[in-house]
Structures are given as C-alpha cells and as structure tokens.
C-alpha positions in Angstrom: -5.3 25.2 -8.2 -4.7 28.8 -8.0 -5.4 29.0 -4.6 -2.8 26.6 -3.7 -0.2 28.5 -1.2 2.8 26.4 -0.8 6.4 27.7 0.3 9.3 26.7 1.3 8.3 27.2 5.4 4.9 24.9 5.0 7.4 22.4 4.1 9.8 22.9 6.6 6.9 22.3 8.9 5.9 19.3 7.5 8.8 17.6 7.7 9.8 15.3 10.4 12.3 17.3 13.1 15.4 15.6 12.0 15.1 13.9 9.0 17.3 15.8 7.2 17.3 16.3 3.5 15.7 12.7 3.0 12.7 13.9 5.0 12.2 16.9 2.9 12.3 15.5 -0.1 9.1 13.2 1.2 7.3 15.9 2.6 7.1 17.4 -0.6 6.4 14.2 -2.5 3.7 13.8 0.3 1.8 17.2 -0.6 2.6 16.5 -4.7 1.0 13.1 -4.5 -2.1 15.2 -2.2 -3.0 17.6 -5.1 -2.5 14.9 -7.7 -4.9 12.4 -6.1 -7.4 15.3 -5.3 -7.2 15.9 -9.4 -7.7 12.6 -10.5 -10.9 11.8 -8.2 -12.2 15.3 -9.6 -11.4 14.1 -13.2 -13.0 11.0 -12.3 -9.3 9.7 -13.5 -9.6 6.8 -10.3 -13.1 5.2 -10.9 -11.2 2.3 -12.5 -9.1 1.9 -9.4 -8.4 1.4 -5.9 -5.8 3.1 -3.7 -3.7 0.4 -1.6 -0.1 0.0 0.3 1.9 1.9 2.5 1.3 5.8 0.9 -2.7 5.0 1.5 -2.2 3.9 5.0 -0.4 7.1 5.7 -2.8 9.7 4.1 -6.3 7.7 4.8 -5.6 6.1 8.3 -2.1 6.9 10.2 -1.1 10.7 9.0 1.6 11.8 11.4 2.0 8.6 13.3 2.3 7.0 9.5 5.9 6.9 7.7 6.4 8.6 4.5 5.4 6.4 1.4 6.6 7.6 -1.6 5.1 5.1 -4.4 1.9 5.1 -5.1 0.0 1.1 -5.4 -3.1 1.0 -6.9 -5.7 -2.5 -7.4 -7.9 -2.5 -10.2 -11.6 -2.1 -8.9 -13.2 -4.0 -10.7 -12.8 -8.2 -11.2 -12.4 -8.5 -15.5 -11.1 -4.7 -16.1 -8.0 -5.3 -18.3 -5.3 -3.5 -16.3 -3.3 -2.2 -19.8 -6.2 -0.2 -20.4 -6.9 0.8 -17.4 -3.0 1.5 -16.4 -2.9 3.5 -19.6 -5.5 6.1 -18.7 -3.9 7.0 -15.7 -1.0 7.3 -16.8 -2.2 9.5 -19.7 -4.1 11.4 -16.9 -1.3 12.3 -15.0 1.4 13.1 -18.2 1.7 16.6 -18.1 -0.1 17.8 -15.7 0.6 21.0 -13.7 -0.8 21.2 -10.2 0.1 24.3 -8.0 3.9 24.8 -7.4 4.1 20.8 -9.1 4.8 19.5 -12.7 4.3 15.9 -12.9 5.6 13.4 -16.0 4.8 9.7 -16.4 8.5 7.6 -17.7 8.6 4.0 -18.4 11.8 2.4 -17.2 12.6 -1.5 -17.6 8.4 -2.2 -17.5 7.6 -0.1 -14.5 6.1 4.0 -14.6 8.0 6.5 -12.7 6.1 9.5 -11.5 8.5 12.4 -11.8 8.0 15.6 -9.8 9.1 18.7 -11.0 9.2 21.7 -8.5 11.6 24.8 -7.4 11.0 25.0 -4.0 14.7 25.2 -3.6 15.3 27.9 -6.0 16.3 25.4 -8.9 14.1 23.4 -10.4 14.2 19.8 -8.6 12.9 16.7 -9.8 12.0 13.9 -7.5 10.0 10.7 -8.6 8.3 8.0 -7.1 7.0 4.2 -8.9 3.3 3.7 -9.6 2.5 0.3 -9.5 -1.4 -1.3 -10.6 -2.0 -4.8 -9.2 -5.4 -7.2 -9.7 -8.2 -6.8 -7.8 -9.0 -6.6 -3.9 -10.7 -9.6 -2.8 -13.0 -7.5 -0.5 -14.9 -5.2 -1.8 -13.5 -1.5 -1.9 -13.9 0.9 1.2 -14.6 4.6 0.7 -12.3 6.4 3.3 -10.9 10.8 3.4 -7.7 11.7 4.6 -6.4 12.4 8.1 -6.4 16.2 8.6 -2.6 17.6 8.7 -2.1 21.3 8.7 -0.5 21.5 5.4 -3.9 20.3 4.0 -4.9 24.3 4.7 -2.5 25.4 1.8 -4.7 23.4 -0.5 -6.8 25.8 -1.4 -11.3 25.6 -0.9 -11.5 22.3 -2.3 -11.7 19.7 -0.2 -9.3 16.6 -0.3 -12.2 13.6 -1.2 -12.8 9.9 0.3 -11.5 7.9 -2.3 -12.0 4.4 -2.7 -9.2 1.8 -0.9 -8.3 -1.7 -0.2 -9.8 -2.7 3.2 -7.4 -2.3 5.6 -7.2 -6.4 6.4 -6.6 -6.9 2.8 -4.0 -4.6 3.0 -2.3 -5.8 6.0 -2.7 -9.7 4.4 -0.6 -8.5 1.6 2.2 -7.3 3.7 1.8 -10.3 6.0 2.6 -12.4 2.4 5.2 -10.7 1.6 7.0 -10.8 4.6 6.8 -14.5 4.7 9.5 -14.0 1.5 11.7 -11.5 2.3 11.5 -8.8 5.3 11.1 -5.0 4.4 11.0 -2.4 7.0 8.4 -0.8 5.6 6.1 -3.3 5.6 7.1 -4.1 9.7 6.7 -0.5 9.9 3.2 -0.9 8.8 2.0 -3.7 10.9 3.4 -2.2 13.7 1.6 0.7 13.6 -1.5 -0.8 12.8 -1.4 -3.3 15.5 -0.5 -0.7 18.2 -2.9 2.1 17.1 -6.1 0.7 17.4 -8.0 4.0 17.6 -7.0 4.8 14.2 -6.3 1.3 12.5 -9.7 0.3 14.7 -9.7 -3.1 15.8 -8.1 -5.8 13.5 -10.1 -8.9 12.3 -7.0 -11.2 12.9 -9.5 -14.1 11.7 -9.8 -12.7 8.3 -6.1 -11.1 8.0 -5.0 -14.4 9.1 -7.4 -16.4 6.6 -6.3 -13.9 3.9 -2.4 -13.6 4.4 -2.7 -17.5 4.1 -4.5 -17.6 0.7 -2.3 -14.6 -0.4 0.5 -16.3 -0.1 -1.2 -19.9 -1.5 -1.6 -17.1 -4.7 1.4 -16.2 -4.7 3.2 -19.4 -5.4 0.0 -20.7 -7.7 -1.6 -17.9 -9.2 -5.3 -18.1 -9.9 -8.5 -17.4 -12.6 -11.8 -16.1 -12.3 -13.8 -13.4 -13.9 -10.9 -12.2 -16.5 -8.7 -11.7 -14.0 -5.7 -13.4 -13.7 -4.0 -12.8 -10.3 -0.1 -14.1 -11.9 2.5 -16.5 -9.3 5.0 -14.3 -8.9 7.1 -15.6 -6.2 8.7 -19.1 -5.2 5.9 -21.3 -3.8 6.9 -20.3 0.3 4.7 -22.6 2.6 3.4 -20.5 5.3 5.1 -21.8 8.5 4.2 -19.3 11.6 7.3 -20.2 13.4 9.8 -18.7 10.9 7.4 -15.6 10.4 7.0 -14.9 14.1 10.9 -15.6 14.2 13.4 -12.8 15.7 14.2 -11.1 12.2 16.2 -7.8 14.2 20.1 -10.0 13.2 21.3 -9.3 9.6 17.6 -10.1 8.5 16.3 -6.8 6.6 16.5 -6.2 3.3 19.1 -2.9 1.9 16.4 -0.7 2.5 17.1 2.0 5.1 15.2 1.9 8.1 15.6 5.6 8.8 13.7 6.9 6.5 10.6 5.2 7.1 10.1 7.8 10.1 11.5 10.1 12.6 12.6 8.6 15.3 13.5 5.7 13.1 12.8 2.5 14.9 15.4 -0.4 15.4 15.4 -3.7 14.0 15.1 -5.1 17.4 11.8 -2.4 17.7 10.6 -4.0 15.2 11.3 -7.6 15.4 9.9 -7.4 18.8 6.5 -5.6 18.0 5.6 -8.1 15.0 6.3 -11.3 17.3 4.0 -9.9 20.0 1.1 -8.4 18.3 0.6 -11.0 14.7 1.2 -14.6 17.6 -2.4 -15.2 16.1 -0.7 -15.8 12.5 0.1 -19.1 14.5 -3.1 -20.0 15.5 -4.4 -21.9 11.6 -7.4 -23.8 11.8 -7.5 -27.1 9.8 -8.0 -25.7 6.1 -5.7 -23.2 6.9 -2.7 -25.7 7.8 -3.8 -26.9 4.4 -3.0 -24.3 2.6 -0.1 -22.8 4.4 1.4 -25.5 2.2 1.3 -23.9 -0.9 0.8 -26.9 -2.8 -1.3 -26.4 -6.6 -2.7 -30.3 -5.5 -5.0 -28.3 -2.9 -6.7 -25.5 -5.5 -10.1 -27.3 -4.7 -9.9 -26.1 -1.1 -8.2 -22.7 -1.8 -10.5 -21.5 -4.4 -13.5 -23.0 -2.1 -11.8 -20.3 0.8 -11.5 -18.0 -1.3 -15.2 -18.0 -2.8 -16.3 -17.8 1.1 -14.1 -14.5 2.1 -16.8 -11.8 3.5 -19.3 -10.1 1.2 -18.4 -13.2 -1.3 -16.9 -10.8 -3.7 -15.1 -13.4 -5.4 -17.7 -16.2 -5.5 -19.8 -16.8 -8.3 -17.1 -15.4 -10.9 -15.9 -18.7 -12.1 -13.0 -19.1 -9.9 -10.0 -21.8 -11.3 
C-alpha cells in the first residue's frame, strides 16, 4: 500500500463537477471502499461472500455513468454458511486496518456495522462512515466480474484491483424491483434506470427472469422461506405484486426523505425518474399464469413458489430441501 498516491487534487477530479461538499465526501468513500475491497480479496477476507447493491453496480458495471453508493451489501456465497460467523470475520478483517492515506474501524450501532473512515485529506483528520449490510444467499449462482477502469484507479499503486465475485446483475435488479413494490427510493429508480438505458454496459436484460425473480422476491418477502440452513427471514408486510401500482406515476409526493441529488450529478427529477421506470420495466406487467399466482403473496401457494423457485436457471436452489 505504499505505493498508493492519493491527494487532495485526484479527489477533486474525481468528484462530480458540482456536487459540492456531499460529492466529495463520496469520492473519497469511493476510493476508501476501492483499496479496502482490493485487501480483503488479497486476504482471501471475501471467499465467504458476495458483493451486491447499488456500490457493486457502480464499481463492477456503470463507473461514471453509476451514482455514488456509499454502503457496502454483501450475500453470503454459500447456501447453509451461518451468516454470524461469517459477518464476524469480516468485520474482524476490516477493524483496524490502515490502507494508504485511510484508517478504517468497524462500530455496532442499534444491530447494524458502521464502517468508519478515517482520513486528513482536509488537513484535519475527517471521519466519514458508511453501513455494511450481509443478507442470505443469491439464488443464482455468483458471477466473477473487475471493475470499470476510472483514472483514479492509477493512484492505486502496481496491484491490480481484482474480479470479485457478485450477485448476477438480474438478481440484483429483482431485489430492487421488490423493494420498490413497498416503498420508493431514488436510489434504487436510479439504478434501474441506468441499467435499462445502458445496455452496452448493463448488456441486455433477461426481463423473463428479473420478472420471474422480482415476483418470487417479493412472495419471500412477505413469507420467508427454508432450505439448506438457510433461512431467508419475511421482513416486510405481505405486498401482493400488482404491476399497475408499480408501473404507476410515482414523480408526486411519492419518494421517500432520501435526497435525490446526491445520487448523481446532474441529479435527475422525480418526473425523470418516474417516467424512465414506467417505459423501460412495462414487461413487469406481462405475468404468465404461475406468476399471477404468486404476485399474491399468499403462504397457501408455497407449493408453487418453492416449485419456481427450485426451477430458477442453473437450479442453484433445487435439490437443497426447499420449505
């Protein structure tokens, strides 16, 4: 880490023209969270899990065309892994660490880790801090995928930033689909806009399959489910999936608190975004039979949903005793 070469002026760069102190502040979360990852695949500190959400999308598929994420989600990657452990070594791996011009310390707060950065980039030692979250398995089996070259990634020093292992991009883009069916944040519009209007970097969607999947996720959501060790927990009300109130104009008094502008620079409006999810996800509408059936979120049609879900691609979930 030595050779790391990071001042105040490679920031400045890297930060979106006009963002302001907000977009500073995730540039240099951005590079922090670079070196960290880059030290944890060399420590083999992420063989027990799989990068996911909106901070993955940025780094592994959109880069500049991405928004600034600054938590980092994580899946387990493997099906019967008992996520304590597993969440326990990394945060032990990250505690204390000192990467370059960065300091990073794990803190518990009500349940959830913080990942506080420590740097002086501004003369004064700043600390800025970001969640790290670890959720159940992928349903599809984990992708390998390296990072989309920025300039900053020269100041890193000889070592190469790695391919790391990811949620599939449709899995990815079901679980945003889900949870916009209960609530609506910008980020995750943000997302699916991008992906749906950059197909040279997103490559072309499997609507099918995010369609199928979004479906069952939210079918999980409401009912939870078994299989292998795993226990992928209800969390939410049981929502049915109806594809008229998702496609539905959401640009009136329909966001949640969080603020729009700093996903990216130039921020997008509601309307932007209201209008770019109803044109490019109108196949959400287009449920085949089973589908309808499970939109329903009802626990009376687990037969049928764990049957769906034993037949998702590469059958990654069948054959571990599914309930």
């Amino acid at each position: 880490m030595s050779q790391v070469a990071i001042n105040p002026g490679h920031i400045a760069r890297h930060t979106p023209a006009g963002s302001g102190a907000q977009g500073r502040d995730a540039a240099i979360v951005d590079i922090a969270q670079d070196l960290l990852l880059r030290h944890l695949h060399e420590q083999s500190a992420l063989e027990a899990v799989v990068f996911k959400g909106g901070t993955a999308l940025r780094k592994l598929y959109a880069g500049t065309a991405g928004r600034f994420s600054l938590d980092l989600d994580f899946g387990l990657a493997r099906i019967g892994d008992d996520p304590d452990d597993v969440l326990t070594e990394l945060v032990s791996a990250i505690d204390g660490l000192s990467l370059g011009p960065f300091t990073y310390e794990m803190t518990e707060r009500r349940g959830k880790w913080i990942l506080v950065y420590d740097h002086s980039f501004g003369g004064a030692p700043v600390s800025l801090a970001s969640k790290l979250d670890l959720s159940p398995p992928p349903w599809l089996p984990p992708a390998r995928r390296g990072w989309v070259p920025l300039p900053v990634h020269q100041r890193y020093g000889d070592t190469p930033l790695p391919k790391i292992s990811i949620v599939p991009l449709a899995e990815n883009l079901a679980e945003k689909i889900a949870r916009l069916n209960r609530t609506t944040p910008a980020r995750d519009m943000y997302d699916l806009r991008w992906a749906a209007t950059h197909p040279s970097a997103a490559g072309p969607l499997d609507r099918a399959l995010i369609r199928r999947m979004a479906v069952l996720k939210t079918w999980v959501d409401a009912n939870g489910l078994h299989g292998g060790g795993t226990f992928w927990k209800p969390g939410h009300e049981g929502l049915a999936f109806d594809a008229r109130h998702w496609l539905r104009d959401r640009s009136h008094g329909d966001f949640d608190v969080e603020d729009i502008g700093a996903l990216a620079v130039p921020a997008p409006t509601p309307t932007e975004l209201s209008d770019a999810i109803r044109a490019h996800f109108r196949f959400l509408a287009d449920l085949d039979d089973d589908e309808q059936v499970i939109a329903r979120a009802r626990e009376q049609d687990r037969p049928l949903a764990l049957r769906l879900l034993s037949e998702l691609p590469s059958g990654r979930l069948n054959g571990i005793g599914l309930y």
